[in-house]
Predicted model as a PDB file, atoms N, CA, C, CB and O in Angstrom, pLDDT in the B-factor column:
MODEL        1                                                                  
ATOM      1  N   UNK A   1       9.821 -11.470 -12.279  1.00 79.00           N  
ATOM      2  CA  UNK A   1      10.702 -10.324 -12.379  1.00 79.00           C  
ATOM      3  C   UNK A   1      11.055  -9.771 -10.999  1.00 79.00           C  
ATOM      4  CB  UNK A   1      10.059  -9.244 -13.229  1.00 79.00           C  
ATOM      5  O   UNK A   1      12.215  -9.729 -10.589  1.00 79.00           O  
ATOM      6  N   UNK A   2       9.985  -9.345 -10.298  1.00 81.00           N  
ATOM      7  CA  UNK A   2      10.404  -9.212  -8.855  1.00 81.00           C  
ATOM      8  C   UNK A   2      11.278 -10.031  -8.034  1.00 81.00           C  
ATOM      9  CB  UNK A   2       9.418  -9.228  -8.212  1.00 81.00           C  
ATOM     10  O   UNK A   2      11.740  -9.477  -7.036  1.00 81.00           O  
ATOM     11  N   UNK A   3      11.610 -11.293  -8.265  1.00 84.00           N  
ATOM     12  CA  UNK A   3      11.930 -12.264  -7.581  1.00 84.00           C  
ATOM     13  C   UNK A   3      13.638 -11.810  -8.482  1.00 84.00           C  
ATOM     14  CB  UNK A   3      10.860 -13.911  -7.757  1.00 84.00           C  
ATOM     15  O   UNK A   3      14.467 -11.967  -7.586  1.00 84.00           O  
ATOM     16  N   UNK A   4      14.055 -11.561  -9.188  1.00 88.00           N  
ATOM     17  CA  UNK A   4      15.258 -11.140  -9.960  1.00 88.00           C  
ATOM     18  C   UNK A   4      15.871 -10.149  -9.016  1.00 88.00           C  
ATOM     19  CB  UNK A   4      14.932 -10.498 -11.452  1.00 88.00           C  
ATOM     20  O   UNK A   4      17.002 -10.074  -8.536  1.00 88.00           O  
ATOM     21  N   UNK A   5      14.692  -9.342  -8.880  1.00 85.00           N  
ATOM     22  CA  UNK A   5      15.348  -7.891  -8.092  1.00 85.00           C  
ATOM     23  C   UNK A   5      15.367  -8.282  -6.670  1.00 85.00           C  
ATOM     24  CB  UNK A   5      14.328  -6.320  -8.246  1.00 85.00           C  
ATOM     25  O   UNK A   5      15.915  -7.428  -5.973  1.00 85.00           O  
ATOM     26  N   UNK A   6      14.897  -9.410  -5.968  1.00 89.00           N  
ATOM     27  CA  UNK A   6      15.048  -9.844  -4.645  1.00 89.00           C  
ATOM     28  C   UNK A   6      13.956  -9.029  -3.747  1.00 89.00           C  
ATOM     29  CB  UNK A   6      16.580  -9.611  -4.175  1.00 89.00           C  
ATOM     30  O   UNK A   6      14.074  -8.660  -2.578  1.00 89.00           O  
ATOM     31  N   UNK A   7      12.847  -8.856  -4.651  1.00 83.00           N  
ATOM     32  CA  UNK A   7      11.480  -8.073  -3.707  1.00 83.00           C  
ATOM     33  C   UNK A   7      10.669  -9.102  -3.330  1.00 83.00           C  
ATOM     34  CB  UNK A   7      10.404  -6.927  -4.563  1.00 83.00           C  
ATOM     35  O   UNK A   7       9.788  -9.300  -4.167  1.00 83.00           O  
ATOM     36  N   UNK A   8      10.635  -9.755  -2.487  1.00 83.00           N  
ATOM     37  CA  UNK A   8      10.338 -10.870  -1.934  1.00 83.00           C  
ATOM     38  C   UNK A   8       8.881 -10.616  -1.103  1.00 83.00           C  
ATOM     39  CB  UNK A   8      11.580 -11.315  -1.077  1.00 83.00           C  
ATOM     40  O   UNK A   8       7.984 -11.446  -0.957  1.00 83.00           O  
ATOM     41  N   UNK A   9       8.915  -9.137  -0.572  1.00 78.00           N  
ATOM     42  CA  UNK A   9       8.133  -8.881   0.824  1.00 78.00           C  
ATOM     43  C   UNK A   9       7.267  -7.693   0.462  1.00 78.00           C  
ATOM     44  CB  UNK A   9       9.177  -8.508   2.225  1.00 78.00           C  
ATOM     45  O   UNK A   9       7.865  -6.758  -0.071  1.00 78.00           O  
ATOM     46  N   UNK A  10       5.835  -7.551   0.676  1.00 74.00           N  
ATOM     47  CA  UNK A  10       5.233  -6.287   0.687  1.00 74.00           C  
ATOM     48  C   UNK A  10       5.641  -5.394   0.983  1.00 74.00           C  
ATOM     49  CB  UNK A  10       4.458  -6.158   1.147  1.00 74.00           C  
ATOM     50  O   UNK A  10       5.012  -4.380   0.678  1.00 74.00           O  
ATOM     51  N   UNK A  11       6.806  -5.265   1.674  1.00 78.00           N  
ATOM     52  CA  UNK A  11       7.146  -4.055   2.662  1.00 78.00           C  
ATOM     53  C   UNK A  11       8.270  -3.638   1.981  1.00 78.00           C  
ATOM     54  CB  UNK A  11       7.452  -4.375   4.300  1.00 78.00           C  
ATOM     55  O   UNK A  11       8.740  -2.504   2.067  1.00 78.00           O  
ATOM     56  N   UNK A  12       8.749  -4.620   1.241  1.00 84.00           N  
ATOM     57  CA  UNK A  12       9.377  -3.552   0.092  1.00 84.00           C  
ATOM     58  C   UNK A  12       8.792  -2.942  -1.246  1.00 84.00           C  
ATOM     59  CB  UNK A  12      10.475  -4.156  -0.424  1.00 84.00           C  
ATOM     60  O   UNK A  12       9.383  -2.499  -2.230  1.00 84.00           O  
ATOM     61  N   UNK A  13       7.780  -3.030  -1.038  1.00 80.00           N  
ATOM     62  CA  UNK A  13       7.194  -2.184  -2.368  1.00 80.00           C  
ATOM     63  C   UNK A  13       5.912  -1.546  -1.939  1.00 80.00           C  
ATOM     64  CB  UNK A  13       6.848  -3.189  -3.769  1.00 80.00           C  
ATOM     65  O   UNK A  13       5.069  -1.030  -2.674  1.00 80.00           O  
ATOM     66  N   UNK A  14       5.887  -1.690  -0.274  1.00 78.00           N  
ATOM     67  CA  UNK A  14       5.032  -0.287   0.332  1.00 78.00           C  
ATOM     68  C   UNK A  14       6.593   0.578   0.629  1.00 78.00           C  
ATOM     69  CB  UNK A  14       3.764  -0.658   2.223  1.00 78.00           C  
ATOM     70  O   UNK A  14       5.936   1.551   0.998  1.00 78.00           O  
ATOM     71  N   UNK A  15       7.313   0.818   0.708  1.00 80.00           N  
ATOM     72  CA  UNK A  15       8.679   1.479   1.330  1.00 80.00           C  
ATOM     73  C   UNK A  15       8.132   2.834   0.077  1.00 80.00           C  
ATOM     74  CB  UNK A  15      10.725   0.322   1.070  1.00 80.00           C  
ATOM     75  O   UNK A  15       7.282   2.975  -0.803  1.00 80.00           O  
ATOM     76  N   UNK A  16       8.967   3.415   0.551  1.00 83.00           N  
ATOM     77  CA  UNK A  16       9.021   4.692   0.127  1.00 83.00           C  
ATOM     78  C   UNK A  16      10.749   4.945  -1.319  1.00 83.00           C  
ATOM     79  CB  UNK A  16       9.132   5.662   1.945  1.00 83.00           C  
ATOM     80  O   UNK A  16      11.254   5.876  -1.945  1.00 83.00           O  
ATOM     81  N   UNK A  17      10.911   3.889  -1.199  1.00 87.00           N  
ATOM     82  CA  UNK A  17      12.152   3.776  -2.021  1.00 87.00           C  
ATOM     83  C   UNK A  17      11.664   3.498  -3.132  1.00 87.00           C  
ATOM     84  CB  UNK A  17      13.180   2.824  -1.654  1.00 87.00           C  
ATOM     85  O   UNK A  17      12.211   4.119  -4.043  1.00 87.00           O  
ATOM     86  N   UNK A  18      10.695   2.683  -3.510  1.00 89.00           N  
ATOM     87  CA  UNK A  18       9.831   2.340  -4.878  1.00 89.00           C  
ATOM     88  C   UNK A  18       9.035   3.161  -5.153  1.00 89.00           C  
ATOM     89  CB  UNK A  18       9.061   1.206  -4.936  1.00 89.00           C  
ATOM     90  O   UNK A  18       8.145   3.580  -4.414  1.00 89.00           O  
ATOM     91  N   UNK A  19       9.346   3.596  -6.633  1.00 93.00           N  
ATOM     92  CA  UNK A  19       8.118   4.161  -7.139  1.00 93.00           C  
ATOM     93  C   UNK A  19       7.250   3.432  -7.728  1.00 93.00           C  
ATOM     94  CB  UNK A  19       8.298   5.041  -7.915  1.00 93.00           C  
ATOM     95  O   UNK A  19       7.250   2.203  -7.656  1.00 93.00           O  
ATOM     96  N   UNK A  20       6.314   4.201  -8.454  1.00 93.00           N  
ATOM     97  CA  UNK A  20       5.252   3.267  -9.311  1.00 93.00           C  
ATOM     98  C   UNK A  20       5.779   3.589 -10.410  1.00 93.00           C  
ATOM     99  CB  UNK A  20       3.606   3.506  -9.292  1.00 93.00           C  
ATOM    100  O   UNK A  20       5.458   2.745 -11.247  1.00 93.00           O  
ATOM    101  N   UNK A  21       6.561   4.543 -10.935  1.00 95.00           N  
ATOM    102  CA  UNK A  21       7.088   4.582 -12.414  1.00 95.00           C  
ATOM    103  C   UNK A  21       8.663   3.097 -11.972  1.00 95.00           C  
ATOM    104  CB  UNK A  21       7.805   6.901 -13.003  1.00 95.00           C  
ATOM    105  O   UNK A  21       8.607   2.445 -13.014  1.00 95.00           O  
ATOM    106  N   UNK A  22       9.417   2.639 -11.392  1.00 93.00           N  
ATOM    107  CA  UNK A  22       9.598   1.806 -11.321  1.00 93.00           C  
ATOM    108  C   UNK A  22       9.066  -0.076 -11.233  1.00 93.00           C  
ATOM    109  CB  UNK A  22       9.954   2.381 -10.871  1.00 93.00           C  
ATOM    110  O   UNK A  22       9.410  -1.207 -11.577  1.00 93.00           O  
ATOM    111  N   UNK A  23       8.413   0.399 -10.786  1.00 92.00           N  
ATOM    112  CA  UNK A  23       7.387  -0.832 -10.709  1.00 92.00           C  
ATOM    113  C   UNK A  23       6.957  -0.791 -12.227  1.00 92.00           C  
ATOM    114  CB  UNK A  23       5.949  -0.626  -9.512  1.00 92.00           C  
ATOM    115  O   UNK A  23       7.058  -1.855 -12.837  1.00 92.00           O  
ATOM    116  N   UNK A  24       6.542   0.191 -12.832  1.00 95.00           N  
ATOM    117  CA  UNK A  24       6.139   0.251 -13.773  1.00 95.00           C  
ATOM    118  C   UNK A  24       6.993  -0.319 -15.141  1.00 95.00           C  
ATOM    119  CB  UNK A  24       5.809   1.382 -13.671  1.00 95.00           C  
ATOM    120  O   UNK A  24       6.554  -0.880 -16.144  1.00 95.00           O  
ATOM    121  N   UNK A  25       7.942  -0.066 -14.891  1.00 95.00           N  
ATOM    122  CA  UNK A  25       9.027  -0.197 -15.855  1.00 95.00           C  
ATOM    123  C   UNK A  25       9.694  -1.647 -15.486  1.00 95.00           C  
ATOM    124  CB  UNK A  25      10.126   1.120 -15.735  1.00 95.00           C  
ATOM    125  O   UNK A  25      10.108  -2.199 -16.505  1.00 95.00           O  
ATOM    126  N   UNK A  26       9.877  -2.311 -14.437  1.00 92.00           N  
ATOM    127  CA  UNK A  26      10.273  -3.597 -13.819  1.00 92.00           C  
ATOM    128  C   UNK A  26       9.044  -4.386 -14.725  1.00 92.00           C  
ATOM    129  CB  UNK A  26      10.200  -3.669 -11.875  1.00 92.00           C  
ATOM    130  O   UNK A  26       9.630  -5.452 -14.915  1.00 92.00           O  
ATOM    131  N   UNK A  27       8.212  -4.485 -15.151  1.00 92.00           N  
ATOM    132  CA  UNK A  27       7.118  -5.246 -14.771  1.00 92.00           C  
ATOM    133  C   UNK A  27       6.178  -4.902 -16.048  1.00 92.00           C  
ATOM    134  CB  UNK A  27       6.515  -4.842 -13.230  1.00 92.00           C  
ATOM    135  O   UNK A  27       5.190  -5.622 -16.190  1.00 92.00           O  
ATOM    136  N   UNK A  28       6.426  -3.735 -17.105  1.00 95.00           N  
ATOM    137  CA  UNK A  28       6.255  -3.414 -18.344  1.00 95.00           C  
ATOM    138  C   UNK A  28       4.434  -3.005 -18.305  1.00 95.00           C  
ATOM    139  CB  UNK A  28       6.840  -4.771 -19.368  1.00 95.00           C  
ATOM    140  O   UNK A  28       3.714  -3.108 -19.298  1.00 95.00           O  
ATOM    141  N   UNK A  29       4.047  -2.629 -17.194  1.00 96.00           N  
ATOM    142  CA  UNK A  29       2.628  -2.470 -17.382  1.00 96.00           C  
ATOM    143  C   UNK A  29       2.354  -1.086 -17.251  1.00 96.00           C  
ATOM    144  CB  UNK A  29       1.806  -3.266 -16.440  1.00 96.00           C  
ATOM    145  O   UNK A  29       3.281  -0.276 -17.222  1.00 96.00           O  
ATOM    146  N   UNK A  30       1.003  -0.690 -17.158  1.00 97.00           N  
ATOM    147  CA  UNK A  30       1.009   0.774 -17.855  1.00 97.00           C  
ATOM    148  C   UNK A  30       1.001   1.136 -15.708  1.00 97.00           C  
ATOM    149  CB  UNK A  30      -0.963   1.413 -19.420  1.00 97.00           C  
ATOM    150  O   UNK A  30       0.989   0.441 -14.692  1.00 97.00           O  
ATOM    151  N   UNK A  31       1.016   2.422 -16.003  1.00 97.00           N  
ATOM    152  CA  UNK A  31       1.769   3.439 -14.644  1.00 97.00           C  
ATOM    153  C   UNK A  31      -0.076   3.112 -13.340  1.00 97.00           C  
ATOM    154  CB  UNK A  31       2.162   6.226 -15.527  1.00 97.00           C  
ATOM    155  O   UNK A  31       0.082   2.657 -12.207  1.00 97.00           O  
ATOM    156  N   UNK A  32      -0.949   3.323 -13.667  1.00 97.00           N  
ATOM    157  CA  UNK A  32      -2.025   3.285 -13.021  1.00 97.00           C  
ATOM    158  C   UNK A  32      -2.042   1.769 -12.838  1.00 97.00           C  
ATOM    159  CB  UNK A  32      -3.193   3.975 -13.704  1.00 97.00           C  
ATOM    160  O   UNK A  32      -2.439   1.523 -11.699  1.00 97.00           O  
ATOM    161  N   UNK A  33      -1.795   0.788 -13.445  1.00 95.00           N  
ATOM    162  CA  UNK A  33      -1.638  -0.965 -12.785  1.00 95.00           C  
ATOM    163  C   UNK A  33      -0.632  -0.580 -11.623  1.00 95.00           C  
ATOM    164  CB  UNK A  33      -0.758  -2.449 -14.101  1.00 95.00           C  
ATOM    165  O   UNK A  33      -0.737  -1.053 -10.492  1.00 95.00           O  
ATOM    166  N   UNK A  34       0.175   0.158 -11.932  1.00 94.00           N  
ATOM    167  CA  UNK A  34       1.817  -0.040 -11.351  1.00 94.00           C  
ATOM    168  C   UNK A  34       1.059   1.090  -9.764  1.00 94.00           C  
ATOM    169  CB  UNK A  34       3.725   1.010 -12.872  1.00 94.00           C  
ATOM    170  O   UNK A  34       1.693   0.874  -8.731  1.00 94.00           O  
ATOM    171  N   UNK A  35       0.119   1.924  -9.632  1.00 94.00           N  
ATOM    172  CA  UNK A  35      -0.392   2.439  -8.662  1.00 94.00           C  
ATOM    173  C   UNK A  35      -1.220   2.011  -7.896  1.00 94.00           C  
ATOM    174  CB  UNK A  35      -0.707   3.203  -8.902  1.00 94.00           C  
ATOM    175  O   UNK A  35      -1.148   2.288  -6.698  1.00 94.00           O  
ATOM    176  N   UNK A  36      -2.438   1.050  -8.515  1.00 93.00           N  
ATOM    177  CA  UNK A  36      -2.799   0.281  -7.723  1.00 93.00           C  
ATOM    178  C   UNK A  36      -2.041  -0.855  -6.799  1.00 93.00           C  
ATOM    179  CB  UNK A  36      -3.524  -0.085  -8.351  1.00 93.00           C  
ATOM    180  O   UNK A  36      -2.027  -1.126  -5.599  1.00 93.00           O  
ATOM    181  N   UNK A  37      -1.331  -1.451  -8.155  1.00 91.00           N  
ATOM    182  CA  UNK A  37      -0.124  -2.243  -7.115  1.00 91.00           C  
ATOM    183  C   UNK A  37       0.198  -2.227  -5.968  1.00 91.00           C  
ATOM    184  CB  UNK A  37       0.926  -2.089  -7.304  1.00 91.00           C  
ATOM    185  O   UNK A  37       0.197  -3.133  -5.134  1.00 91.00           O  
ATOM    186  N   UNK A  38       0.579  -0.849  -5.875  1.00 90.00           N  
ATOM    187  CA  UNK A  38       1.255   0.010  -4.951  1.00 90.00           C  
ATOM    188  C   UNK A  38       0.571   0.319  -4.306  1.00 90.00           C  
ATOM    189  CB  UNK A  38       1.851   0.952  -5.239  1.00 90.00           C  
ATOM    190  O   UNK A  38       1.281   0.288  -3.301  1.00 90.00           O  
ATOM    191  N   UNK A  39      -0.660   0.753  -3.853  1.00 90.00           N  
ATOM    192  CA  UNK A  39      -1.342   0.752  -3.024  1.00 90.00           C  
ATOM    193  C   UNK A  39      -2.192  -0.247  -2.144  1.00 90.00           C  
ATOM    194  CB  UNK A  39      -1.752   1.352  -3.426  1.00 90.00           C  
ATOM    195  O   UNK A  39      -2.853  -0.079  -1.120  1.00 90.00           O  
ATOM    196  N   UNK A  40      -1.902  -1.441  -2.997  1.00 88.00           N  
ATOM    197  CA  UNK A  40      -2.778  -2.855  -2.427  1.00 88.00           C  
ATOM    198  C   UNK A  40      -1.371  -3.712  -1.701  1.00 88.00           C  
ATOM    199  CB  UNK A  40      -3.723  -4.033  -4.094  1.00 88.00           C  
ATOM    200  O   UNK A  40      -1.510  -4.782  -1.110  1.00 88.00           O  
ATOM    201  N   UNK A  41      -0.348  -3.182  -1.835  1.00 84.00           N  
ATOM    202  CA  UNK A  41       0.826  -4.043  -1.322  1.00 84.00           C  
ATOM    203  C   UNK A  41       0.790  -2.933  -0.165  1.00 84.00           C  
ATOM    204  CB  UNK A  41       2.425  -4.330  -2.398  1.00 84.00           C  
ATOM    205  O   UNK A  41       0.711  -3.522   0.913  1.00 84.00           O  
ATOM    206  N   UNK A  42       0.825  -1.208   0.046  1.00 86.00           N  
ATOM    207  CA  UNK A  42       0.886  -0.277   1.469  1.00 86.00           C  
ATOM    208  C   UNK A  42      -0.809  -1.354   1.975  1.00 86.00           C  
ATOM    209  CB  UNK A  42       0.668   2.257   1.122  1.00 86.00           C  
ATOM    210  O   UNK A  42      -0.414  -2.034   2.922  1.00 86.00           O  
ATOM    211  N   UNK A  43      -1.642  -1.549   1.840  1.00 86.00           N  
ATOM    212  CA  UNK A  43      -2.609  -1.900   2.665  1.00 86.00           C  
ATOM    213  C   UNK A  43      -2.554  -2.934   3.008  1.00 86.00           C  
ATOM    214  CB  UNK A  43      -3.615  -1.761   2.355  1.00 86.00           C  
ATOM    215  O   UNK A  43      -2.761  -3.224   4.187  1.00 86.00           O  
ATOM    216  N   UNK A  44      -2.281  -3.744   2.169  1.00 81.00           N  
ATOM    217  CA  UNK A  44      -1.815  -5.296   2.919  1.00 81.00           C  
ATOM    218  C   UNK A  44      -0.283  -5.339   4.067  1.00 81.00           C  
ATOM    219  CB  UNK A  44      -1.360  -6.510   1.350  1.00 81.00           C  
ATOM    220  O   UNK A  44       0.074  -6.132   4.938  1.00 81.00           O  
ATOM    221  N   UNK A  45       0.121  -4.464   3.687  1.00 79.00           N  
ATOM    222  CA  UNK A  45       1.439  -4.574   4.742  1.00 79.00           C  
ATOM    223  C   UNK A  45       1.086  -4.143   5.870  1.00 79.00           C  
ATOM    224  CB  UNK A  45       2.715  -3.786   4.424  1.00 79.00           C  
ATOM    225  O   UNK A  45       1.347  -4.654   6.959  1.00 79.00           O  
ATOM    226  N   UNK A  46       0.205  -2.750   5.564  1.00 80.00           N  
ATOM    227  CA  UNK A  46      -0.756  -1.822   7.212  1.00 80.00           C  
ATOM    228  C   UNK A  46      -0.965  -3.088   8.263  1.00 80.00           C  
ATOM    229  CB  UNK A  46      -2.971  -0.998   6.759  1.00 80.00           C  
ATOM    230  O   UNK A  46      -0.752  -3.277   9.460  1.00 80.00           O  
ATOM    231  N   UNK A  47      -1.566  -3.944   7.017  1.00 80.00           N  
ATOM    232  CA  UNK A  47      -2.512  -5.170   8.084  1.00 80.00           C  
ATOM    233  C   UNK A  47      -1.418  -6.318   8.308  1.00 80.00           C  
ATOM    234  CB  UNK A  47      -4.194  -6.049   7.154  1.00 80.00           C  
ATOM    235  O   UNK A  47      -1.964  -7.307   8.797  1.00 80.00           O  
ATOM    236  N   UNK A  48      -0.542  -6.432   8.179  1.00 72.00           N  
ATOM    237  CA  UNK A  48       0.497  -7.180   8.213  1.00 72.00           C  
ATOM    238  C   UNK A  48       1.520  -7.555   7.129  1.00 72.00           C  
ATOM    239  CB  UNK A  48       0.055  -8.078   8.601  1.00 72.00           C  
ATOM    240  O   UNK A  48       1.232  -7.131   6.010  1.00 72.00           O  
ATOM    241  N   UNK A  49       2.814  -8.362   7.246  1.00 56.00           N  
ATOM    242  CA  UNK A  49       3.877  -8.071   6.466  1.00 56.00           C  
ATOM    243  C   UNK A  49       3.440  -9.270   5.848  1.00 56.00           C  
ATOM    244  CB  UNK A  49       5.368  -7.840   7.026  1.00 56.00           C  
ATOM    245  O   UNK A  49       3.296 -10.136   6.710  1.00 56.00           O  
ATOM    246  N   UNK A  50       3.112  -9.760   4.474  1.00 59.00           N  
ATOM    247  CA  UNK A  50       3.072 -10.938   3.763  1.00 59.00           C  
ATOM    248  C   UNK A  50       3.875 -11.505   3.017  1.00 59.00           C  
ATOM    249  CB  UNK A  50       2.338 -10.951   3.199  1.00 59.00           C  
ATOM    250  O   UNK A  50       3.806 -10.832   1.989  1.00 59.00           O  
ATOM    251  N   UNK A  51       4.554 -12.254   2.858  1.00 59.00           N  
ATOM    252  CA  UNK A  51       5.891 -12.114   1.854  1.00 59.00           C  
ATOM    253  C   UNK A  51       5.047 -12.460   0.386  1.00 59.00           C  
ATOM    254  CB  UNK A  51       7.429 -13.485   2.279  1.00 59.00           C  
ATOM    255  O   UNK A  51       3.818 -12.530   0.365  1.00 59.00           O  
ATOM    256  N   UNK A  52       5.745 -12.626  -0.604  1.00 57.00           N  
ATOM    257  CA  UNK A  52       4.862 -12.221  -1.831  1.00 57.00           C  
ATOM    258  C   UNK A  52       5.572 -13.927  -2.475  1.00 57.00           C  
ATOM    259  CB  UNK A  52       5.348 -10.230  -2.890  1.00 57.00           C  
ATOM    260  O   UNK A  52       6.714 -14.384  -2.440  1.00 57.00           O  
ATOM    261  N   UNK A  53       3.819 -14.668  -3.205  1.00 61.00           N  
ATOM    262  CA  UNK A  53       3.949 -16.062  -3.149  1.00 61.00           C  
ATOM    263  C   UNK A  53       4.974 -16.385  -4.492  1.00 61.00           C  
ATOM    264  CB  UNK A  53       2.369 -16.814  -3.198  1.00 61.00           C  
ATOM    265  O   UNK A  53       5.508 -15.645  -5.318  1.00 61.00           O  
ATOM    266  N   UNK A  54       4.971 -17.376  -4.353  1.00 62.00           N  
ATOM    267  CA  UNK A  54       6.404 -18.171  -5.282  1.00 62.00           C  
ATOM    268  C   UNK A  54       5.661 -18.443  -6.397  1.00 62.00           C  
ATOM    269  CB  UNK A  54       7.252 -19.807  -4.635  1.00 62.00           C  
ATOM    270  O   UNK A  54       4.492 -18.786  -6.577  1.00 62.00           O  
ATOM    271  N   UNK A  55       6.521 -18.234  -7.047  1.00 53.00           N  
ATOM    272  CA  UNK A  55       5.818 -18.417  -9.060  1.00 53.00           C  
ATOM    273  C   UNK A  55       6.837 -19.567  -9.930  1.00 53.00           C  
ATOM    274  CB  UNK A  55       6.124 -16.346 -10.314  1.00 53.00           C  
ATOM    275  O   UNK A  55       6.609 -19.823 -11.112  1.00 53.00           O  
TER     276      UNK A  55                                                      
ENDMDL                                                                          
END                                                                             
């Protein structure tokens, strides 16, 4: 699904443009998955930019 919307890179879903009620709704999982998410993609990006692997 991400790969639809062209979110390719951690650093777009540490950005400040994504929410977690989006993520949430992209991706159909409940809002606290969709926060951790979101917080393990801002810490992995802190430590560098990873692009996000191919499915």
């Amino acid at each position: 699904m991400l790969k639809k919307l062209k979110i390719f890179r951690l650093s777009q879903l540490a950005s400040d443009l994504v929410k977690a009620t989006d993520l949430q709704s992209w991706l159909g999982i409940n809002l606290g998955t969709a926060i951790l998410i979101m917080q393990y993609a801002k810490e992995d990006f802190e430590m560098g930019s990873w692009p996000l692997p191919d499915t």
